[in-house]
Structures are given as C-alpha cells and as structure tokens.
C-alpha positions as CSV (number, residue, x, y, z in Angstrom):
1,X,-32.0,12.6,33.7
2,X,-29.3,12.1,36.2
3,X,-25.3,11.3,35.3
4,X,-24.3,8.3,37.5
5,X,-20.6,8.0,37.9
6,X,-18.9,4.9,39.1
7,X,-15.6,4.2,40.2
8,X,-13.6,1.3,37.8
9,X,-10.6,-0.6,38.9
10,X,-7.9,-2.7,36.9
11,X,-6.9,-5.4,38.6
12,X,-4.3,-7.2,35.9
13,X,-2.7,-5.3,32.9
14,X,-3.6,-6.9,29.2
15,X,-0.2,-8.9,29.1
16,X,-0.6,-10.2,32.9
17,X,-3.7,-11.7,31.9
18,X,-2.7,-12.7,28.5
19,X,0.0,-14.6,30.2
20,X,-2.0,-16.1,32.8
21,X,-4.5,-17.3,30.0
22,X,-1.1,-19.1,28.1
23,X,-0.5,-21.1,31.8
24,X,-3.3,-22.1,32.2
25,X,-4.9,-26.0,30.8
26,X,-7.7,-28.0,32.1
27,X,-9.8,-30.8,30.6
28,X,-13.3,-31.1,30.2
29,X,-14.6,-34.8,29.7
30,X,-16.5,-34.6,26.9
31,X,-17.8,-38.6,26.0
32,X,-17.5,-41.7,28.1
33,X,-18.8,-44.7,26.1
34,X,-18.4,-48.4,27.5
35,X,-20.0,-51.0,25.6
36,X,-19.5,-54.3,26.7
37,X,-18.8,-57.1,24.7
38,X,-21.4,-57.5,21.2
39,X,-22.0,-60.8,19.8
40,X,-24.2,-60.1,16.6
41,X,-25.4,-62.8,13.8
42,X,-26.6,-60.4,10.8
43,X,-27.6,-62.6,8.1
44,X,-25.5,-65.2,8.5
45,X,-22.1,-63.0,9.2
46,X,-21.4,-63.5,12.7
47,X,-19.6,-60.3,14.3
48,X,-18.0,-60.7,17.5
49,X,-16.4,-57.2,19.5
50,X,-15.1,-57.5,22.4
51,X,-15.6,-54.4,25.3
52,X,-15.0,-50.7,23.6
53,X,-14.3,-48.0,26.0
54,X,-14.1,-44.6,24.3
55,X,-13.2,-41.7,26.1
56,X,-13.1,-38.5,24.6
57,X,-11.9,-35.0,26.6
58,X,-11.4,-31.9,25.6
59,X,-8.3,-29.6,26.0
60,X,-8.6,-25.8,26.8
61,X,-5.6,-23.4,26.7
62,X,-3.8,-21.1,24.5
63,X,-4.5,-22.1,20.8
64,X,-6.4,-24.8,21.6
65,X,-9.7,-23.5,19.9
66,X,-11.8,-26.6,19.8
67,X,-10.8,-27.6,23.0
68,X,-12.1,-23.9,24.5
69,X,-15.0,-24.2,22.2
70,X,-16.2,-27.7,23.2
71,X,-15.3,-27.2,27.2
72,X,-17.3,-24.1,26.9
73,X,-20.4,-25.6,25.5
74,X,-20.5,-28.4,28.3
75,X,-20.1,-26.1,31.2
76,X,-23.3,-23.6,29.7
77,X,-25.5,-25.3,32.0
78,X,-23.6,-25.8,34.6
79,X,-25.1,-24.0,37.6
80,X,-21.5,-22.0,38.8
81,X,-21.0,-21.9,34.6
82,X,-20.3,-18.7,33.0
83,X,-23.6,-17.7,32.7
84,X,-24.4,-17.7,35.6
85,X,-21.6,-15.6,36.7
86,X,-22.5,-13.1,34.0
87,X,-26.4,-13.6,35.3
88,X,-24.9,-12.8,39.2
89,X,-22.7,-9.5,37.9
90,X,-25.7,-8.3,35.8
91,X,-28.0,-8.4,39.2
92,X,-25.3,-7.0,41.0
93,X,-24.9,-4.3,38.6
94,X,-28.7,-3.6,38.7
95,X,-28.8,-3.4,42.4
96,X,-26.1,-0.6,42.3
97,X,-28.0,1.1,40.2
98,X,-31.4,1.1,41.6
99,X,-29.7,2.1,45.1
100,X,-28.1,5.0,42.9
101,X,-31.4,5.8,41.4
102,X,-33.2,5.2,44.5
C-alpha cells in the first residue's frame, strides 16, 4: 500500500464565508402560470374569470430555508448545477490520483 499526501489550501476563513453566504440573495423562478380568460357553464352556473397570471419565485439567502431548499431542487438538473460541479471535482480528484498511483 502506498501513503499519498496532498497539499490542502484555505482560501476563506469560516466567518469570511459565513459572511459572504449572509450578502448574498438571488431568485430562482419557480412557476409561471398564465391562463387566459375562462368562460365555463357547469350545470347551469355560469363562471366567468378573467386572465390569471401567477408567478411564483423563490428566495435564497441567509434564513431563508424554503427559498434555498426549493432554488436548489430546480437547479439539480441544470447542466452547470451543483452536481455537476461535484461530478467535475470528483473526476478531477480521480485523475490526481491515478497520475499518483500511476
């Protein structure tokens, strides 16, 4: 068995990051429903609706947990998502370590 050492930088201290993470916000559009104007006759009770637009977005940020949660799940299959920056480390963490292993 071999011992393979590598070297580990930290880039931002916990509270640099933590602080970062509290400034920053985005949005994430969740829903966009238009329906246009209904005109329905159900048994003799005639419903009229005029146009609905329905817009629903989601806020991430510091205590905003269904925000986070719901902007995370409509970015999963996103192609430049986090997955697939996890799937792009973990292959560049595997070619390190066959070059090390030769």
């Amino acid at each position: 068995m071999k011992a393979v050492t590598l070297p580990v930088a930290i880039l931002h201290s916990a509270s640099a990051v933590r602080s970062a993470a509290v400034q920053i916000t985005a949005t994430c559009p969740i829903l966009h429903l238009d329906l246009g104007p209904l005109s329905l006759n159900l048994l003799g009770l005639q419903v009229n609706l005029s146009e609905v637009v329905l817009d629903i977005t989601a806020q991430s940020g510091a205590g905003n947990l269904l925000g986070n949660l719901l902007c995370a799940i409509t970015h999963l299959l996103d192609g430049a998502g986090a997955l697939a920056d996890i799937a792009n480390l973990l292959n560049q963490i595997l070619q390190v370590l066959s070059g090390l292993l030769g």
